[in-house]
MARVEXKOL-695059 format. One record per residue (C-alpha): residue number from 0; x, y, z; chain. Coordinates in steps of 0.2 Angstrom, whole numbers, always signed. Example, Ala and Ser with C-alpha at 12.3 -4.5 7.8 and 13.67 -1.06 7.14 Angstrom:
# MARVEXKOL-695059
<n: 0 | c1: +62 | c2: -22 | c3: +39 | chain: A> .
<n: 1 | c1: +68 | c2: -5 | c3: +36 | chain: A> .
# end
This chain:
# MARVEXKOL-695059
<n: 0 | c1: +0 | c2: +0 | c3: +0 | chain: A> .
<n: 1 | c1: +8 | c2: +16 | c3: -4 | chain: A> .
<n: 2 | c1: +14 | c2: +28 | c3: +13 | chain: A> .
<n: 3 | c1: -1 | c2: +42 | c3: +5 | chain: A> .
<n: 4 | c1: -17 | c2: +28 | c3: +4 | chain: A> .
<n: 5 | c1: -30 | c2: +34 | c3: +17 | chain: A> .
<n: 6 | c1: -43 | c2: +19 | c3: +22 | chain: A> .
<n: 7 | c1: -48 | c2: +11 | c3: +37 | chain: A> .
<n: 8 | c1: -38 | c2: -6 | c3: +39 | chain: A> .
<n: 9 | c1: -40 | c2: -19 | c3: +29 | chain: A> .
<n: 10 | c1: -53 | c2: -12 | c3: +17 | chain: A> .
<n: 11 | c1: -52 | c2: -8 | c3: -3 | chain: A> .
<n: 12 | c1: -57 | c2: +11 | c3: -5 | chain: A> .
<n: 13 | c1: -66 | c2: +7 | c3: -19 | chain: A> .
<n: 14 | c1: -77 | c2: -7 | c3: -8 | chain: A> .
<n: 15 | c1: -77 | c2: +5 | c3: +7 | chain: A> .
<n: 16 | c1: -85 | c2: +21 | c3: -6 | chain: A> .
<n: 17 | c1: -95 | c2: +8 | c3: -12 | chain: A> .
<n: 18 | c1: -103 | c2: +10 | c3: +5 | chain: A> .
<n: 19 | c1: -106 | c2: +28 | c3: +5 | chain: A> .
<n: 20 | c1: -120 | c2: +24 | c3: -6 | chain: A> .
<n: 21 | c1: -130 | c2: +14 | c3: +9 | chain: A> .
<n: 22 | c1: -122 | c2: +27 | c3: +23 | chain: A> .
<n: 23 | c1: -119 | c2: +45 | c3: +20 | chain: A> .
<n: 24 | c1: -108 | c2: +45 | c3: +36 | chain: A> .
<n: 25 | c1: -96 | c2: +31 | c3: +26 | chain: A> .
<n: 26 | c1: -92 | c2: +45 | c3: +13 | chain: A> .
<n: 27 | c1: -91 | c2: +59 | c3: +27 | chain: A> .
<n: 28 | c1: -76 | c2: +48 | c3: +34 | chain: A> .
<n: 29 | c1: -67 | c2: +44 | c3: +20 | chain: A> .
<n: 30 | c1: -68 | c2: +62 | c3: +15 | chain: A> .
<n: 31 | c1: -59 | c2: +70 | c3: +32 | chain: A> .
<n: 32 | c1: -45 | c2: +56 | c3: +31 | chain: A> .
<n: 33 | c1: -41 | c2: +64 | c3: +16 | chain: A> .
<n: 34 | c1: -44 | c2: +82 | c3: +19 | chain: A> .
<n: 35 | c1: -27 | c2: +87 | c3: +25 | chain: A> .
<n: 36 | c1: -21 | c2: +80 | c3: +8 | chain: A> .
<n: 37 | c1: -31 | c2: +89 | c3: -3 | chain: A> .
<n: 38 | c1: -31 | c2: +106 | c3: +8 | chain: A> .
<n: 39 | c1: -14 | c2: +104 | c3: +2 | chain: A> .
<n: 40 | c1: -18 | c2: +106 | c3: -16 | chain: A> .
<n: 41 | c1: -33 | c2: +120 | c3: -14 | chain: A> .
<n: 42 | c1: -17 | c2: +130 | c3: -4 | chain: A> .
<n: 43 | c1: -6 | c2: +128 | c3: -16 | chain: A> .
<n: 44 | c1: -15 | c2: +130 | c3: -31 | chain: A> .
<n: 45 | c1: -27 | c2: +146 | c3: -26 | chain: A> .
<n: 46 | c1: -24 | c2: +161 | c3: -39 | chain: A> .
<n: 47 | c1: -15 | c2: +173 | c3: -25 | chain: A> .
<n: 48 | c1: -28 | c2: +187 | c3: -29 | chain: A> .
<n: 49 | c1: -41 | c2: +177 | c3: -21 | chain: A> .
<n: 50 | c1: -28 | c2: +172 | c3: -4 | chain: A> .
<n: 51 | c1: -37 | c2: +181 | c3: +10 | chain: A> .
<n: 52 | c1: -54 | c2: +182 | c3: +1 | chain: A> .
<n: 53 | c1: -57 | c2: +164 | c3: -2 | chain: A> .
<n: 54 | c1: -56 | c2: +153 | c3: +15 | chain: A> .
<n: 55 | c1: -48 | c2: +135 | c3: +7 | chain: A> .
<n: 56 | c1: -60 | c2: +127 | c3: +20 | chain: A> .
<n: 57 | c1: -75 | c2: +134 | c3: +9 | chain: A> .
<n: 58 | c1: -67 | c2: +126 | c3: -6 | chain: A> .
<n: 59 | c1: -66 | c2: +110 | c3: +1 | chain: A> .
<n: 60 | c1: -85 | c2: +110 | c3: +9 | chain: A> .
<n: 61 | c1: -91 | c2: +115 | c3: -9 | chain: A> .
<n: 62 | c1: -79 | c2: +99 | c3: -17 | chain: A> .
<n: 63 | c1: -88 | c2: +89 | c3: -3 | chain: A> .
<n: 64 | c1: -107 | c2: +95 | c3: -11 | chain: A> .
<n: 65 | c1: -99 | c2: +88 | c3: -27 | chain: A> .
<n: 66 | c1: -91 | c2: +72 | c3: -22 | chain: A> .
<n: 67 | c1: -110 | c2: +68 | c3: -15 | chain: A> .
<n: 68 | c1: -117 | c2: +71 | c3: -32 | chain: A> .
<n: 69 | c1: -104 | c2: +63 | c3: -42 | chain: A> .
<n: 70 | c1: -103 | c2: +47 | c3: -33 | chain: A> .
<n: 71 | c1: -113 | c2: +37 | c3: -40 | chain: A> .
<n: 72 | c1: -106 | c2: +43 | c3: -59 | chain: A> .
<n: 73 | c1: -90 | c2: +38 | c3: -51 | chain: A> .
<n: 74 | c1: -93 | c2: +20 | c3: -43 | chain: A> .
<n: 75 | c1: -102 | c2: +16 | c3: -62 | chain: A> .
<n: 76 | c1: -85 | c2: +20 | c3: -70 | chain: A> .
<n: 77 | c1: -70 | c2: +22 | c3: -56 | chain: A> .
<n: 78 | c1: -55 | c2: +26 | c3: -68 | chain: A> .
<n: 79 | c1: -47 | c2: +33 | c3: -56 | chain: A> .
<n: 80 | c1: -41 | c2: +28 | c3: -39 | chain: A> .
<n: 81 | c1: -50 | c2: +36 | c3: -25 | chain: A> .
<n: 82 | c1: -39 | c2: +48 | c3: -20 | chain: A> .
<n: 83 | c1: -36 | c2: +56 | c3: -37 | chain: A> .
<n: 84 | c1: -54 | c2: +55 | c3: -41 | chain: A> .
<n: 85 | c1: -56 | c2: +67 | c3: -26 | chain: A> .
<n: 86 | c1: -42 | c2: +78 | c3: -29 | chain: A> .
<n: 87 | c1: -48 | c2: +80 | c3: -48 | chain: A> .
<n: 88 | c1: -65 | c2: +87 | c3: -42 | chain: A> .
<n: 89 | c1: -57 | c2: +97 | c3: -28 | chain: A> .
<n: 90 | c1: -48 | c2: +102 | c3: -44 | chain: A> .
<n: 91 | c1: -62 | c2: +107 | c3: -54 | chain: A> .
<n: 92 | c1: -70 | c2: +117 | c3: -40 | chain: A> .
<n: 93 | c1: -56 | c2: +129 | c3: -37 | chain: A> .
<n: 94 | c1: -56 | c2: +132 | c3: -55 | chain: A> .
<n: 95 | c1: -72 | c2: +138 | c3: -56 | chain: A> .
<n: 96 | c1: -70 | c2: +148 | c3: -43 | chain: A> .
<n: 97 | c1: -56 | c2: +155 | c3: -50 | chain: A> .
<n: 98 | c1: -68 | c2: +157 | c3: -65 | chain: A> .
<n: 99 | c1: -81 | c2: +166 | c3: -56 | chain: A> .
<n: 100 | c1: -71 | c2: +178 | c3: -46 | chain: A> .
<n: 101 | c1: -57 | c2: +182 | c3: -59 | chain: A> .
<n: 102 | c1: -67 | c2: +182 | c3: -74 | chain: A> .
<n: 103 | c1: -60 | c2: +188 | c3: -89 | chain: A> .
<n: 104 | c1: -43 | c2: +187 | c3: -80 | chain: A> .
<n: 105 | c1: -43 | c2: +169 | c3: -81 | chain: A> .
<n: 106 | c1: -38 | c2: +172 | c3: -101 | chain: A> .
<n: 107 | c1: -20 | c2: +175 | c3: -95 | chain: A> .
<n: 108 | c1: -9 | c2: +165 | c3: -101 | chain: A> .
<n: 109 | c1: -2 | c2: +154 | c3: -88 | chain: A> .
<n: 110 | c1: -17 | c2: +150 | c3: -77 | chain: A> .
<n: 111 | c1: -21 | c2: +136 | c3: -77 | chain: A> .
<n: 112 | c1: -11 | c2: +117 | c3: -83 | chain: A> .
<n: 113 | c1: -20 | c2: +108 | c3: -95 | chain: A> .
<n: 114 | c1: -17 | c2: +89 | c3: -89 | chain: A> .
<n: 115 | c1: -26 | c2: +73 | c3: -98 | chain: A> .
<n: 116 | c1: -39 | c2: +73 | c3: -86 | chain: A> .
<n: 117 | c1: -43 | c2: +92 | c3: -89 | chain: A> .
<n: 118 | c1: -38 | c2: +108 | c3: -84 | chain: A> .
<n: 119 | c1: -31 | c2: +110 | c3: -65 | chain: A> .
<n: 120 | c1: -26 | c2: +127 | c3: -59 | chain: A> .
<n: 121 | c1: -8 | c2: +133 | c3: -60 | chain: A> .
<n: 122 | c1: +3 | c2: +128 | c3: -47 | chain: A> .
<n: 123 | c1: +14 | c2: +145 | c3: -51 | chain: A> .
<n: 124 | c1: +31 | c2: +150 | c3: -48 | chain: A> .
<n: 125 | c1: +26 | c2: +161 | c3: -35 | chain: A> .
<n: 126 | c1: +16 | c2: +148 | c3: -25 | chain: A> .
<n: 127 | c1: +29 | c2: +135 | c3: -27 | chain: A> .
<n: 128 | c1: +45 | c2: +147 | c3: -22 | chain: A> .
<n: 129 | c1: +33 | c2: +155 | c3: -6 | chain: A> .
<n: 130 | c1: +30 | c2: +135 | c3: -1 | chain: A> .
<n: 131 | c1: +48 | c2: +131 | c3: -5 | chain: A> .
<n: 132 | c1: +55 | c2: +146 | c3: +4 | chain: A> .
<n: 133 | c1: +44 | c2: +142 | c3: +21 | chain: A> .
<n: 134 | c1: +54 | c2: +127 | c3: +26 | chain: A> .
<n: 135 | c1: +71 | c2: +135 | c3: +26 | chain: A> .
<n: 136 | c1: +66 | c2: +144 | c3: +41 | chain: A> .
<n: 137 | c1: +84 | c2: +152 | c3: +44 | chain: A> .
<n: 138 | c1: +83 | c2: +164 | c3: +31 | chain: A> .
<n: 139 | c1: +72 | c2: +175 | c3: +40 | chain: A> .
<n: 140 | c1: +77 | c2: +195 | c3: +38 | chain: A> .
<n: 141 | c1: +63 | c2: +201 | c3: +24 | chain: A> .
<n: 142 | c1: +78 | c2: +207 | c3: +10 | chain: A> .
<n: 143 | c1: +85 | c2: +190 | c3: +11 | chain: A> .
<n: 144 | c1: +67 | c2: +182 | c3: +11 | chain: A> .
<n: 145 | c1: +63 | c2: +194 | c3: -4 | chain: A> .
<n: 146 | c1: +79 | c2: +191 | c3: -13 | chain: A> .
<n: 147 | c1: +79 | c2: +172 | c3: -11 | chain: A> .
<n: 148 | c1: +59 | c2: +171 | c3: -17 | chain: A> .
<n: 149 | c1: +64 | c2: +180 | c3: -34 | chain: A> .
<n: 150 | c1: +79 | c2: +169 | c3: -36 | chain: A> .
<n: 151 | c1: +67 | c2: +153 | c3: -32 | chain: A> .
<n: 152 | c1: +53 | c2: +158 | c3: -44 | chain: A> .
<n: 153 | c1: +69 | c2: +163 | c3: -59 | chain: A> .
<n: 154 | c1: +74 | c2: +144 | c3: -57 | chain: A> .
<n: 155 | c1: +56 | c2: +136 | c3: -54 | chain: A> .
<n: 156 | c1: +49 | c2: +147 | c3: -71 | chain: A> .
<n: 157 | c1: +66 | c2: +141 | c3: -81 | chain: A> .
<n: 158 | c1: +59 | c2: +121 | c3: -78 | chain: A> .
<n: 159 | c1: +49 | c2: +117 | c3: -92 | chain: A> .
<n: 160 | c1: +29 | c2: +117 | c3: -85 | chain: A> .
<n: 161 | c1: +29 | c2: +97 | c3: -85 | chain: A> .
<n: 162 | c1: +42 | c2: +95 | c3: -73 | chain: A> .
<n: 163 | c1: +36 | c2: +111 | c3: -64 | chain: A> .
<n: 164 | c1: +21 | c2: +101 | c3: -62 | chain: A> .
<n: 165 | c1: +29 | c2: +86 | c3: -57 | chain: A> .
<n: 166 | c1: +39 | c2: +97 | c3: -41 | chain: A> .
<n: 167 | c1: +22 | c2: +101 | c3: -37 | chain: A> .
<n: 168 | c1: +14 | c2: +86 | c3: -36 | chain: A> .
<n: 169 | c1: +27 | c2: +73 | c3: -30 | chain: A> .
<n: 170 | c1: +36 | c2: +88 | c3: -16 | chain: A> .
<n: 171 | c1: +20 | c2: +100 | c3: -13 | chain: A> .
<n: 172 | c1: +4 | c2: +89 | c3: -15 | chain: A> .
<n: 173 | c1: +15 | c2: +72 | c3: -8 | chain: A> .
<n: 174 | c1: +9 | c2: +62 | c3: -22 | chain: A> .
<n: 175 | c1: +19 | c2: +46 | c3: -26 | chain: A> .
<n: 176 | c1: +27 | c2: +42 | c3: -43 | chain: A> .
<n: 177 | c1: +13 | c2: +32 | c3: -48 | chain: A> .
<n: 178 | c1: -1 | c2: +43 | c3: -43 | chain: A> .
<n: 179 | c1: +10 | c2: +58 | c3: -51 | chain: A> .
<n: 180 | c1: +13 | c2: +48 | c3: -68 | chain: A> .
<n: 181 | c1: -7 | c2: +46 | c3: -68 | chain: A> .
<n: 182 | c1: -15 | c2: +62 | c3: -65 | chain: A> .
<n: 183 | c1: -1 | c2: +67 | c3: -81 | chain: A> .
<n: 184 | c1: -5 | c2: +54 | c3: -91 | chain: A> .
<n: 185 | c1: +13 | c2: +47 | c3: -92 | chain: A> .
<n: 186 | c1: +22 | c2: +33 | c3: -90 | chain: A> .
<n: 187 | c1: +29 | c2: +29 | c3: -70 | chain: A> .
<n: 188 | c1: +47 | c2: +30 | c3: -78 | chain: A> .
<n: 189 | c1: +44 | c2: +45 | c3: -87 | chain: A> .
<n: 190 | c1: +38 | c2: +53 | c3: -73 | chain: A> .
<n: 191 | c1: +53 | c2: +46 | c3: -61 | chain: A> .
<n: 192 | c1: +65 | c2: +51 | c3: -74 | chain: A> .
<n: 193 | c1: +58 | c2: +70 | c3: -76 | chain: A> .
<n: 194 | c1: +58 | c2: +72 | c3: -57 | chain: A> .
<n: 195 | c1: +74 | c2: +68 | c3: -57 | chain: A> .
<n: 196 | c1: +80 | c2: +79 | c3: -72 | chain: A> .
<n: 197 | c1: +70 | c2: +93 | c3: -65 | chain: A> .
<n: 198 | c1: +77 | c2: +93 | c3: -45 | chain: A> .
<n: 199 | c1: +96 | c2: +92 | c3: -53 | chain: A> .
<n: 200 | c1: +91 | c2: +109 | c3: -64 | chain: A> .
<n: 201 | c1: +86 | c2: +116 | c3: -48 | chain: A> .
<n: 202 | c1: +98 | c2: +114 | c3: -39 | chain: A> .
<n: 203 | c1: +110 | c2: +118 | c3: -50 | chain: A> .
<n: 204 | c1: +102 | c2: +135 | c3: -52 | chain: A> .
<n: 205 | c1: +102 | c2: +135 | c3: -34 | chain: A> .
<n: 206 | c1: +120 | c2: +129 | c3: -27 | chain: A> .
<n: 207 | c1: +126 | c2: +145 | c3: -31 | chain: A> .
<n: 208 | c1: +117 | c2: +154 | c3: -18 | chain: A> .
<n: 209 | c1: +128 | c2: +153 | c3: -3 | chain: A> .
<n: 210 | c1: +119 | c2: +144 | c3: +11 | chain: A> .
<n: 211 | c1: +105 | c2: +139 | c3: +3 | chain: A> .
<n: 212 | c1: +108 | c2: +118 | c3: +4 | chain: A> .
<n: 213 | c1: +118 | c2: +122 | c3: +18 | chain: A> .
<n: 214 | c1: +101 | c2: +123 | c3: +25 | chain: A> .
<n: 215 | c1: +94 | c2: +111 | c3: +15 | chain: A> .
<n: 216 | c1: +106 | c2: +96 | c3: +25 | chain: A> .
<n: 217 | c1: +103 | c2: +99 | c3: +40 | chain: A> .
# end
């Protein structure tokens, strides 16, 4: 079972959603083992106009509202596992809030990844340099914090949006290989072999910053 599979002990996911259709409460459990998971995404993937006006929590009750009304479209043809079947609605409902509140702003070129299974909001440079930057919690004087967030997102927009994405999801969103490999549509090796081609790009952009993996290895 991979380290990220949420479900009680002993049980299949599938057969244990299956359940949700006979007890409500069954899909209510399955959905808070997973929550912290996909607050994850919704945190990382939230346009930054809408941080401070849009309470992720919101976004995952309305997700909730459409697992409830999807789940018996998904149980009738479950091509995905569970997880990823949530997360990809999660997905879909921060997207059109995105839609509704940005509008025409949405049109900008670089909002959204379009992925096999549709479109998933952005996971942008800034996002992913602010994330990376929290955990290197010894750079804390504001110029350096500023410095080292423009030298992050320099490196993160010079990765091509594929591997960008797959930072994303395997170091930000904690997704295995395989579940990675599937939400792109790739092969496992393909998606093993770009996370590897894109960690050594950034930190070779990176070693140059004095300190930074000093950090890193401790």
């Amino acid at each position: 079972m991979d380290a990220h599979e949420t479900k009680e002990p002993g049980m299949d996911p599938l057969e244990e959603l299956r359940q949700a259709l006979e007890d409500p409460q069954v899909l209510g459990r399955i959905w808070e083992r997973n929550a912290d998971r996909l607050l994850r995404v919704v945190r990382l993937r939230m346009d930054r106009r809408l941080q401070g006006r849009i309470d992720p929590a919101d976004v995952l009750q309305e997700a909730f509202l459409d697992v409830q009304a999807r789940l018996r479209e998904y149980l009738n043809q479950p091509d995905l596992p569970v997880f990823l079947w949530l997360r990809f609605l999660t997905g879909e409902r921060l997207q059109l809030i995105h839609r509704h509140h940005l509008g025409a702003q949405m049109r900008d070129a670089g909002r959204e990844v379009s992925l096999h299974r549709g479109a998933m909001p952005q996971a942008t440079s800034v996002s992913l340099a602010a994330q990376l930057l929290g955990r290197f919690t010894s750079v804390t004087q504001a110029v350096q914090r500023a410095e080292m967030q423009l030298i992050l997102q320099d490196a993160i927009n010079a990765l091509d949006p594929i591997d960008r994405e797959i930072l994303a999801l395997r170091h930000f969103e904690e997704l295995s290989n395989e579940e990675t490999a599937q939400v792109l549509g790739i092969k496992a090796s393909a998606a093993s072999s770009r996370h590897v081609r894109a960690l050594k790009r950034l930190r070779d952009v990176l070693r140059s910053t004095r300190g930074f993996f000093d950090h890193e290895r401790e």
